[in-house]
N, C-alpha and C positions, 0 to 999 in steps of 0.2 A: 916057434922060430918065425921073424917078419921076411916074408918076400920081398927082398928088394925090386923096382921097378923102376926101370928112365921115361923120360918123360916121352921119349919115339915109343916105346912100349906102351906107356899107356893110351896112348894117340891107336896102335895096333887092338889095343883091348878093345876100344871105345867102336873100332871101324870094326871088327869082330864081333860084338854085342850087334852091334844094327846090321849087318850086311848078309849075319848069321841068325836072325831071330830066337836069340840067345833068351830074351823076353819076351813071353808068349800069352803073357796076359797083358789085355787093351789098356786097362786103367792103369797097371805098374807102368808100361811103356811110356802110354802119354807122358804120368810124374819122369820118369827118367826124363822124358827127353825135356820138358818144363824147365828137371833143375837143371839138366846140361845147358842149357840157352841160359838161363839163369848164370851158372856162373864163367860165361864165354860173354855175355852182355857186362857182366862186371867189372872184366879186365879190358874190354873190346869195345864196349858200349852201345847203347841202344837201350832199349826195355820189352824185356819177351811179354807178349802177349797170348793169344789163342793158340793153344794146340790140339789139333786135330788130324781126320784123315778123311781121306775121297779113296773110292772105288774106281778104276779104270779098267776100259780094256783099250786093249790098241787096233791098231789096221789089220794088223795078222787076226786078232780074237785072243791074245795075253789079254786074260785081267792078274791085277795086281792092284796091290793099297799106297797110296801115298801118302805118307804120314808129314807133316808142316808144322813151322812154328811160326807166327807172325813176331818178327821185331820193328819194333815202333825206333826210328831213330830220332835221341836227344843230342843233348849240345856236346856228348861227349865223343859222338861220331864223327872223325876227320872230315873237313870239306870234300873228301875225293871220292867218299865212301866204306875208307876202312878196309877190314876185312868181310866187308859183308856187300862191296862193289861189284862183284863178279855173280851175284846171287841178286842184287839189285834190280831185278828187270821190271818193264812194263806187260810181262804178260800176266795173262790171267793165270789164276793156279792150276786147272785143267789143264791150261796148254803146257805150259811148265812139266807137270805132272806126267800127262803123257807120253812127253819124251825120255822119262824115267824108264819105262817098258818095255 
């Protein structure tokens, strides 16, 4: 029998898979997260590029991984920046990053 799911559910799945290290292996994760930007760039636009991760620690001595997707924005990105405006910064991914921690 198929489980039904709405679409806030699977928005729930998605934030559950990452926030739960539900995938615990590097190269399955990177491909997840690839195709995730993949088909968020589709509808959303941009073109995912590198994914990868950095090592941190913080002020306290938290380390933790930061894992990133570079999106390259095309012509199909709004003037304003889209859904990808508020992620848009000029900081470096370090800085970014460690405020993840």
């Amino acid at each position: 029998m198929a489980k039904i799911v709405t679409d806030h559910e699977l928005a729930k799945i998605v934030k559950h898979i990452v926030e739960n290290d539900e995938i615990d292996d590097a190269d399955v994760y990177k491909k997840f997260l690839g195709q995730l930007a993949q088909v968020i760039t589709d509808f959303m636009g941009g073109i995912p590029g590198t994914v990868d991760f950095e090592h941190y620690e913080s002020l306290s001595g938290r380390k933790a991984t930061a894992w990133f997707v570079a999106i390259q924005h095309d012509e199909n990105v709004p003037e304003d920046g889209g859904v990808w405006k508020d992620y848009d910064t000029d900081k470096p991914v370090h800085e970014w990053a460690s405020e993840l921690i």
